[in-house]
MARSETOR-805261 format. One record per residue (C-alpha): residue in one letter; x, z, y. Coordinates in steps of 0.001 Angstrom, whole numbers, plus 500000, padded with zeros to 6 digits. Layout:
// residues N
aXZY;...
// end
This chain:
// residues 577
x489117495369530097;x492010493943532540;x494297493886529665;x491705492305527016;x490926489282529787;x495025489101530034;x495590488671526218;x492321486126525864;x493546483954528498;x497266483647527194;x495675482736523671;x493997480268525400;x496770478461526649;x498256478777523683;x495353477720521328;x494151474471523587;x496605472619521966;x496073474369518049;x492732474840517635;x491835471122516548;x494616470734514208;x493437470823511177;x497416471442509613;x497004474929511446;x495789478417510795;x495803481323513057;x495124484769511719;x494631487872514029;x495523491043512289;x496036494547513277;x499219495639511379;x502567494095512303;x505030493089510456;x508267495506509954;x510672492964508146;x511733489693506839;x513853492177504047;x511244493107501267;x513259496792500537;x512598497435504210;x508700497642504441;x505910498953502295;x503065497947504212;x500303495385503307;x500795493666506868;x504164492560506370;x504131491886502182;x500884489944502851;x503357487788504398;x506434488069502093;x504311486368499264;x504090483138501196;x508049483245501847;x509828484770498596;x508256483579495359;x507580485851492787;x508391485275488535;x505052485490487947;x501221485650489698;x497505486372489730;x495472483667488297;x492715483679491718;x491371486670492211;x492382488278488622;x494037491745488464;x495374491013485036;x495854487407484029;x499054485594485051;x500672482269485781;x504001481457485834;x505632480479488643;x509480480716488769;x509349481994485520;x508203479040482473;x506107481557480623;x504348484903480500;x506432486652478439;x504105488585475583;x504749489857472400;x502915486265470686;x505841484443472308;x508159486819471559;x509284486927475196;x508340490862474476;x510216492867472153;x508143494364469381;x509490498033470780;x507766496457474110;x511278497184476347;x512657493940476240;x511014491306478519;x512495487694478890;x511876485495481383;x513123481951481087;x514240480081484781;x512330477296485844;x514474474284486630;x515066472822490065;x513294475143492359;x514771475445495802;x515218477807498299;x514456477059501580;x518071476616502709;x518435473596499863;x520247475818497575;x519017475529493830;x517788478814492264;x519297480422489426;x518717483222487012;x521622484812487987;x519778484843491946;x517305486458489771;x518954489316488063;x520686489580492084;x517756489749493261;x516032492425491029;x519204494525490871;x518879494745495277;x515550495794495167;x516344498706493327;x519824499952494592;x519095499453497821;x516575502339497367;x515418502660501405;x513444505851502048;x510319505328502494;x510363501961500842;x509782500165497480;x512052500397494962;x510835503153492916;x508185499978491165;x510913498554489609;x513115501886489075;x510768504030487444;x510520501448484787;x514327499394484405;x516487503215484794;x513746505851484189;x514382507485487568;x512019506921490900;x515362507308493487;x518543505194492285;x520455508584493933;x520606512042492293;x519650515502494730;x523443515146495922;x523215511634496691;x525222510464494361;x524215507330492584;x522086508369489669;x522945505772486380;x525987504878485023;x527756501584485407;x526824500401481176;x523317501304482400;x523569499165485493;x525274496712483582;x522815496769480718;x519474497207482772;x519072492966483489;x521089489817482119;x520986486592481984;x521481484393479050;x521612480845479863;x518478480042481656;x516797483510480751;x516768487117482481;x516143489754480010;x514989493131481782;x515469496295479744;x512991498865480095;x514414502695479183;x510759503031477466;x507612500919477129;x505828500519480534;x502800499436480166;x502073497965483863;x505322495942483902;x504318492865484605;x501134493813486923;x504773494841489080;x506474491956488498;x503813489685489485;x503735491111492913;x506757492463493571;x509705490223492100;x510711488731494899;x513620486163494562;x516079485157497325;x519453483424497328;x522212485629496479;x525297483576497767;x523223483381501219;x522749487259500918;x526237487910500060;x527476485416502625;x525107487153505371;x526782490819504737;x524112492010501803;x525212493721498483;x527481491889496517;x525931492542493185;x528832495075492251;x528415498566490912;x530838500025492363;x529393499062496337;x525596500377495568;x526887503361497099;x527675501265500469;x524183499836500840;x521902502263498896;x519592503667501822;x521252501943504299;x519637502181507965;x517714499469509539;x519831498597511888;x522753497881509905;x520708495296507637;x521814491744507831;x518346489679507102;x515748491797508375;x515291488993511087;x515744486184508230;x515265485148504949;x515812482389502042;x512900482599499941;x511640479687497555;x508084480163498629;x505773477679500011;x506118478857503665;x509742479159505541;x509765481003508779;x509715478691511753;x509700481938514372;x509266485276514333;x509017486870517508;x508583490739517455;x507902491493520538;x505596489305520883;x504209490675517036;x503652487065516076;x505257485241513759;x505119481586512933;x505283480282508999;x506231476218508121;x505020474645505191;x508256474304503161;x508299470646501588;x511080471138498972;x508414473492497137;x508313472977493642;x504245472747493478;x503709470313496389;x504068470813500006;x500977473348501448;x497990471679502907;x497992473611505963;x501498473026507575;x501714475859510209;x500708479168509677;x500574481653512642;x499954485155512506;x499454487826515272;x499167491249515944;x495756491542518045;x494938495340518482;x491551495044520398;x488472493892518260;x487017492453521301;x489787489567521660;x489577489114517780;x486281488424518178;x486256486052521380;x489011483731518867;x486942483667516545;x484240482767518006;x486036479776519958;x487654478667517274;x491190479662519041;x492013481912515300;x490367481065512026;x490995484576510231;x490282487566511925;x490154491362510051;x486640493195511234;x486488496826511085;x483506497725509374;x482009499270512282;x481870495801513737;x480621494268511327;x477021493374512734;x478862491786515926;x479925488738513050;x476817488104511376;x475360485122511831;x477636484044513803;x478097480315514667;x480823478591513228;x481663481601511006;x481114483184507434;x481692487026507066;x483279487971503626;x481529491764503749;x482609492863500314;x485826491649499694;x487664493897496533;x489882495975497429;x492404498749495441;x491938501205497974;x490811505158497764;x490768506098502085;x490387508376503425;x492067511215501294;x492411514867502881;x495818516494502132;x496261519849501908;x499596521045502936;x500480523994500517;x503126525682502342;x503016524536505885;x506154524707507962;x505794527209510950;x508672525527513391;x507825525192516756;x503940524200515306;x500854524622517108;x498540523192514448;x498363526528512903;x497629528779515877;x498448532345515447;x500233531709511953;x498007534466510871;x493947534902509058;x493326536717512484;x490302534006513412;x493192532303515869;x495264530564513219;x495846530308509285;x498677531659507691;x501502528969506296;x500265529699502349;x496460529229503815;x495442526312501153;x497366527646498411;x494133529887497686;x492664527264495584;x488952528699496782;x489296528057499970;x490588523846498610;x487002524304496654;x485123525429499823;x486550522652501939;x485031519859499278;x482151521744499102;x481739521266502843;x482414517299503252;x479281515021503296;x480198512036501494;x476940510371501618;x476171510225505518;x480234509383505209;x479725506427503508;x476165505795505269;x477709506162508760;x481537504701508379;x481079501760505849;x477146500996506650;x476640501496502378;x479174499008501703;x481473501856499985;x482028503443496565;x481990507282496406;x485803508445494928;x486332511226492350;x489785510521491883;x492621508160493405;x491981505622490577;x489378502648491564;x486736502007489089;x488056498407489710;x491282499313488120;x490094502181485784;x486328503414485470;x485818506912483868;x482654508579484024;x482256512157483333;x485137513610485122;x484832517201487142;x483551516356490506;x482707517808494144;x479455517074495708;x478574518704499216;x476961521859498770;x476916524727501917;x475942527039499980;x478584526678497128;x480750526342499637;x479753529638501237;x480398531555497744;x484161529904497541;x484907531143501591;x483792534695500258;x485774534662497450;x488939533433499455;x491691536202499858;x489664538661499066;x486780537646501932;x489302537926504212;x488486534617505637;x484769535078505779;x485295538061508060;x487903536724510145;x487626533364510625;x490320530842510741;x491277528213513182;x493927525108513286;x494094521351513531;x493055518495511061;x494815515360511913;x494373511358511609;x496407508562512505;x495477506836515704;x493430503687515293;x491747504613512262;x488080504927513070;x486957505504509477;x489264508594509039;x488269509814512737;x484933509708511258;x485943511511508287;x487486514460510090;x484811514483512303;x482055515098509638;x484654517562507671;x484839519308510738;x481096519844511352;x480468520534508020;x482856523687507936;x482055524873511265;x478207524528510307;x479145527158507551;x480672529979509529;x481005530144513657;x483748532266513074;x485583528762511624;x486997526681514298;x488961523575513228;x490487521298516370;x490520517373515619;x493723515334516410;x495301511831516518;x498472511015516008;x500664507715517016;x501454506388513445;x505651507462513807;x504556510565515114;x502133511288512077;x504393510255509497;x507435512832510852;x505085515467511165;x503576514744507397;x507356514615506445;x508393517865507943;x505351519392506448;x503604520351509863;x500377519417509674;x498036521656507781;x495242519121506824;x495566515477507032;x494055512069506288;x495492508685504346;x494950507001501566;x496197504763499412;x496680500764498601;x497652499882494584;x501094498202494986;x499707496433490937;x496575497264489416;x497152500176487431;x495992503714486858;x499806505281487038;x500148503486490436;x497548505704491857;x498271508579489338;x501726508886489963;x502254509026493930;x499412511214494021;x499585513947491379;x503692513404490100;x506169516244491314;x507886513561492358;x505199511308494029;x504264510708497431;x501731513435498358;x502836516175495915;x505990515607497876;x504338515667501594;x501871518307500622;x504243520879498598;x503272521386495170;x503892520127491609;x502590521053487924;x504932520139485257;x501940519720482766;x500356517065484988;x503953515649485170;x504487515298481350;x500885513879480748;x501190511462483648;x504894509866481706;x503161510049478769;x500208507827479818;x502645505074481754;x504752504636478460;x501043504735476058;x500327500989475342;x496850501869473537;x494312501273476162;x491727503702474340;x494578506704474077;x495433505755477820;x492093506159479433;x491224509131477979;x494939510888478870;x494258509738482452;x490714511764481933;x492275515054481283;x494477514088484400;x492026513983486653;x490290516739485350;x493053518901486112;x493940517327489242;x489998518264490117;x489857521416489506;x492568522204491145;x491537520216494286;x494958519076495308;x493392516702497220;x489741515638498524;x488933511946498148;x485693510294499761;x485592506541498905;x486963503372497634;x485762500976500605;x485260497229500630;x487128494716502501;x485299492586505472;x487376489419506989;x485880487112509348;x486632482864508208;x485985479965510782;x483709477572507951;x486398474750508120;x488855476997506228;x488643476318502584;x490196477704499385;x489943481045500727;x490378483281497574;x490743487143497414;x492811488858495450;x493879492894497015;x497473492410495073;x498323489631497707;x497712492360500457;x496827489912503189;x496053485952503112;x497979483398500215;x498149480189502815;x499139477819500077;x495687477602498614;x493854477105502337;x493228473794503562;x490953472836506589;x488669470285507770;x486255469359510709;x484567472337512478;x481141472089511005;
// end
């Protein structure tokens, strides 16, 4: 409480002087923001913000998934155009004239084709460039298993030019969510200022110097040069604020709000208390909280905002690594632990969705305000009915626990430790009611609950230590193979963390990103998931809403999940009501 009254009265101070201008918006998140270098962060926090700073070739029209403007780019390229080749793997985008970037410089194709060629070869793990090199070189790391640089130089060469005022971006096969990536993730910044700051240089022969680079020998991760309608002002870390100026050079008129600042405010009490006073104008609710905001004076609660989401997701960890771990107790089916190869018996995967209930999940956590999952595809983005399911069933789930290793399990019990991330309350939940529903099954199965500081968790899920976890998952563009891929690719996120791959699902999966024919697409992305299902390489519980909390003098406010935060320029604000 002590710290709470701390943080309220410093905002205080700080807001007296804010909270009646009506060029300024304050927005209390809960993320912070990792980097002012787009290859250096994959989290919504910190690309929510990127969009405001480094303009993209093309956008969302609102709050569409699928329609597009153009923004540095003239035109959408399509095949009526012929901006698209009629093979679909050529895709030209012609330069808008006279944009600038923040520093005054003009902005060329050539910053362009710099720009797009960086966000590739820099290739950070952990990070982003896998959108755009999955689809420009055909590989998802720009380095081979050796580390050695994976295309050749013609390739390199070949991949993006620039003729005149156009970039031309050659796929290695028709890609059907191209431009769903380019839209969000095309970022644009200066390349003599990046070159003159210590970045890349745009040669082939250097990727080798900067791919994967560490953080700490980056050169802009505290600054940037984008052409967006927001500069940076401040950004103060430690602090986990950062201030954003309206940048009056942009080429679509100078933003209506003129100071943006965001901040990192952990405790949903203080959010709140801002809100309430008027001190921010955009706070994020947990769900949970949700009844604190309503009706509210002063403020409108957005309760079902879209969102591409599928959390939480229980892992399974296929071969689980043994070093130095206490999450599997004994390391052996004695009733004291699990053995390493424990979830590999795909009975006991069925048994464990067998034992989760999803409706007093979705009752409990998200208050109704949640769509059950079957797969990691929203219907939002892809709605299939019919597809192999798990309901929750005790008594199915007691015939799959006899069946697994030969009732060895039944007799003996098991026992080791499901973890979550620390501050998530909705996959605390989740465990929590996975957890009772097992143990309600057998007394001789004893599963221990545990958070984890987020670095923590993600070195453990790297190093393959924890048996059982939760995550999820937020579409990067709004398409099926972005949820597809990381999840059920050899090569994807979780086959990678959890240990196990299918080379049919891999084939079908490249087959359905390069299929253009919506009808032949769907139904390849059926037998997917129908595999995927019965297999139960996961076990997925909902696709939740969004809930934000507005101050009613904010207007313009439109949602669209691809901008992974809040798009200032369309905001404007007037007197508190």
């Amino acid at each position: 409480m002590k710290k709470i009254l701390i943080t309220i009265m410093a905002l205080s101070i700080l807001s007296c002087a804010q909270k009646n201008r009506l060029d300024l918006v304050f927005f209390a998140h809960t993320g912070e923001i990792t980097s002012l270098d787009p290859v250096y962060s994959y989290d919504a926090v910190t690309h929510g913000t990127l969009l405001n700073i480094y303009e993209t070739l093309i956008g969302f029209n609102g709050d569409s998934l699928d329609d597009y403007i153009p923004l540095i780019s003239e035109k959408i390229p399509s095949q009526s155009n012929g901006l698209i080749s009629k093979d679909d793997t050529a895709y030209t985008f012609p330069i808008r004239k006279n944009i600038y970037f923040h520093n005054g410089d003009i902005l060329t194709a050539e910053d362009v084709r710099y720009s797009l060629l960086r966000f590739m070869i820099m290739d950070v793990s952990g990070g982003p460039s896998a959108l755009f090199l999955e689809p420009v070189f055909g590989v998802t790391s720009i380095r081979n298993k050796n580390g050695n640089i994976a295309i050749t130089k013609d390739e390199f060469l070949n991949a993006i030019k620039v003729d005149g005022d156009n970039v031309i971006i050659k796929l290695k096969k028709p890609f059907a969510p191209f431009l769903s990536i380019v839209a969000r993730w095309s970022y644009v910044m200066d390349k003599k200022w990046a070159v003159e700051s210590g970045e890349w240089d745009g040669s082939y022969e250097t990727i080798k110097d900067f791919s994967n680079r560490t953080k700490d020998a980056a050169r802009i991760i505290y600054k940037e040069n984008g052409s967006g309608p927001y500069k940076v002002l401040k950004w103060e870390p430690n602090r986990k604020q950062i201030t954003l100026q309206s940048f009056d050079k942009y080429w679509r008129g100078e933003a209506k709000v003129k100071t943006v600042v965001e901040k990192t405010i952990a405790e949903f009490s203080t959010r709140r208390l801002m809100i309430e006073r008027g001190d921010a104008d955009i706070i994020e609710v947990p769900r949970i909280y949700e009844e604190q905001l309503v009706n509210l004076k002063g403020v409108k609660l957005y309760s079902r905002l879209p969102r591409l989401m599928t959390d939480p997701v229980f892992f399974f960890t296929f071969d689980i690594n043994t070093d130095g771990n206490p999450d599997i107790g004994s390391g052996k089916l004695d009733g004291e632990g699990i053995p390493p190869d424990f979830f590999k018996d795909i009975n006991i995967r069925k048994a464990f969705a067998c034992s989760f209930d999803y409706d007093r999940f979705i009752k409990e956590s998200l208050k109704g305000e949640a769509e059950r999952a079957y797969s990691p595809i929203p219907p939002s983005v892809l709605k299939i009915d019919g597809i192999k399911r798990y309901e929750f069933n005790t008594e199915l789930a007691k015939e799959y626990f006899k069946k697994a290793y030969g009732g060895k399990v039944w007799q003996n019990g098991f026992k080791f430790t499901l973890t979550f991330n620390n501050g998530s309350d909705v996959r605390q939940l989740a465990a929590e009611i996975l957890k009772k529903g097992i143990e309600g099954i057998n007394p001789k199965f004893k599963i221990d609950i545990r958070g984890l500081d987020w670095a923590v968790y993600l070195e453990k899920a790297g190093s393959k230590k924890m048996p059982l976890f939760t995550r999820g998952w937020v579409g990067d563009y709004a398409d099926p193979h972005n949820f597809i891929f990381p999840f059920y690719h050899s090569n994807g996120r979780y086959p990678v963390s959890q240990g196990f791959s299918n080379p049919e699902l891999d084939r079908m999966i490249e087959y359905a990103a390069t299929e253009t024919d919506k009808r032949k697409r769907k139904e390849a992305y059926r037998k997917i998931i129908d595999i995927a299902n019965e297999n139960v390489y996961q076990i997925y519980t909902i696709h939740p809403y969004g809930i934000m909390a507005i101050r009613q003098s904010i207007n313009g406010f439109v949602e669209n999940p691809l901008n992974m935060g809040i798009y200032f320029y369309e905001l404007s604000k007037s007197e508190a009501k």
